[in-house]
C-alpha positions in Angstrom: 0.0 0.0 0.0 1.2 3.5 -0.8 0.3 6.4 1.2 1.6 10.5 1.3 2.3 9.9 5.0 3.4 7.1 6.6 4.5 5.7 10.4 7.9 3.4 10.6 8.2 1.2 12.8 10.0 3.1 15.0 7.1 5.2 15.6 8.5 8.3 13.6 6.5 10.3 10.8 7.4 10.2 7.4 6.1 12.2 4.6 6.2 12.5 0.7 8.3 15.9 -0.1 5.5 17.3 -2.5 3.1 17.6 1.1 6.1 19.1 3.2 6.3 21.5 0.7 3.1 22.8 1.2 3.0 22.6 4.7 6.0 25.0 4.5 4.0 27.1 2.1 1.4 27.2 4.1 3.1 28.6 7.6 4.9 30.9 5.4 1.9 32.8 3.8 -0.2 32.7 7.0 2.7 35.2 8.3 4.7 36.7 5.7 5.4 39.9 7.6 5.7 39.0 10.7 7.9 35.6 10.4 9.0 35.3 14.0 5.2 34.3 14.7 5.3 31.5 12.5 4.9 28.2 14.4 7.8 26.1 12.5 11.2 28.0 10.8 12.9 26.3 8.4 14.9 29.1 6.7 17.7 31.1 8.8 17.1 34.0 6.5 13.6 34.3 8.1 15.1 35.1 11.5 
C-alpha cells in the first residue's frame, strides 16, 4: 500500500516531499510579515 504519509516502525513520521512542501507554504503565507510568529522556521534567513 502506498500512502503520502506514513508511520515506521520506530514510531517516527514520514512524509512525501511534494506535502512538506506545502505545509512549508502554508506557515509561510499565513505570516509573511511577521515571520517570528510563525509556528515552525525552516529558513535562517527568516530570522
Amino acid at each position: 500500500r502506498r500512502s503520502l504519509i506514513k508511520i515506521t516502525s520506530d514510531g517516527q513520521f514520514e512524509m512525501h516531499d511534494e506535502i512538506r512542501e506545502m505545509g512549508r507554504a502554508i506557515v509561510e503565507r499565513d505570516d509573511c510579515l511577521y515571520p517570528y510568529r510563525r509556528s515552525r522556521l525552516w529558513n535562517g534567513d527568516s530570522m
